[in-house]
N, C-alpha and C positions, 0 to 999 in steps of 0.2 A: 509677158511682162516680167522684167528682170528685179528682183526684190532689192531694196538698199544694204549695204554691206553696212555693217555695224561692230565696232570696236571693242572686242572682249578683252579685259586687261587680263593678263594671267596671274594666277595665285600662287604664290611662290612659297608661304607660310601655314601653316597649318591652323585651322580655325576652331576654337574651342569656344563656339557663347552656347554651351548647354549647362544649363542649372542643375547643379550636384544639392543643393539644399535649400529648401522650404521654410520659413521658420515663422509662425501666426502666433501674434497675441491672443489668449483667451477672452480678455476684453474688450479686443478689438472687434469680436464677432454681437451684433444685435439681431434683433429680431430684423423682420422685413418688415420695411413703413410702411406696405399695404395691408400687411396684418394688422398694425397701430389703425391705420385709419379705418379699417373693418373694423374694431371693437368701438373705438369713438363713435363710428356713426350706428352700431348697436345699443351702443347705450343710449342717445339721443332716441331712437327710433323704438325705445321700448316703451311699453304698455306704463312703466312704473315713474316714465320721467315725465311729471307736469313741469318745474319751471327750474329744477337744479336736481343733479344727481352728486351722491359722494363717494367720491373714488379715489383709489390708491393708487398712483402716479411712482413708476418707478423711472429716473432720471438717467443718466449716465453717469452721476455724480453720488444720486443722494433719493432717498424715498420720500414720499411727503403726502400726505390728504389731504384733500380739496374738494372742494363741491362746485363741480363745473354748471355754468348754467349758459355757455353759447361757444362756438366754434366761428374762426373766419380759415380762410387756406391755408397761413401759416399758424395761428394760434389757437390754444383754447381760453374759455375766460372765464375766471373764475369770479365766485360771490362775493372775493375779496378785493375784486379790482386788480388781478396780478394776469399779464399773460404768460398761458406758460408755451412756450415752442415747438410745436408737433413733432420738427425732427432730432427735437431731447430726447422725445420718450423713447423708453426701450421696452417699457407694457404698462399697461394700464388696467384696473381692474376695477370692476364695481363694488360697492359695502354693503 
């Protein structure tokens, strides 16, 4: 079986797409949202939370406390009536 002949263009130029510099924002970098969502569903799944826990919510933005009392996929939902966006947080902590 005689294989198909196939059309190599030739390179006539010298090719340079190698990356000489890296350059990351410090801020750019958060935690991993499976970590967020492992401490969320820690807090919920603790011995200490009957119907709201108070926790320190750190944003991409800005800090805040809240007393969370339910989670859906994307949010959490606060005693305040406020949802706040699972993939804001950058950690969360318990009070």
């Amino acid at each position: 079986m005689e294989k198909p002949r196939v059309f190599a263009n030739p390179i006539d130029k010298k090719i340079n797409n190698v990356q000489d510099l890296f350059r990351s924002d410090k801020d750019s970098r958060s935690k991993n949202p499976i970590d967020v969502n492992k401490k969320i569903n820690e807090i919920f799944a603790s011995r200490n939370h009957v119907y709201k826990s108070k926790v320190k919510i750190t944003l991409q933005d800005k800090v805040v406390e809240k007393e969370i009392v339910g989670k859906t996929n994307l949010n959490l939902l606060t005693l305040d009536g406020d949802l706040i966006r699972i993939t804001d947080i950058v950690d969360i902590e318990r009070l």
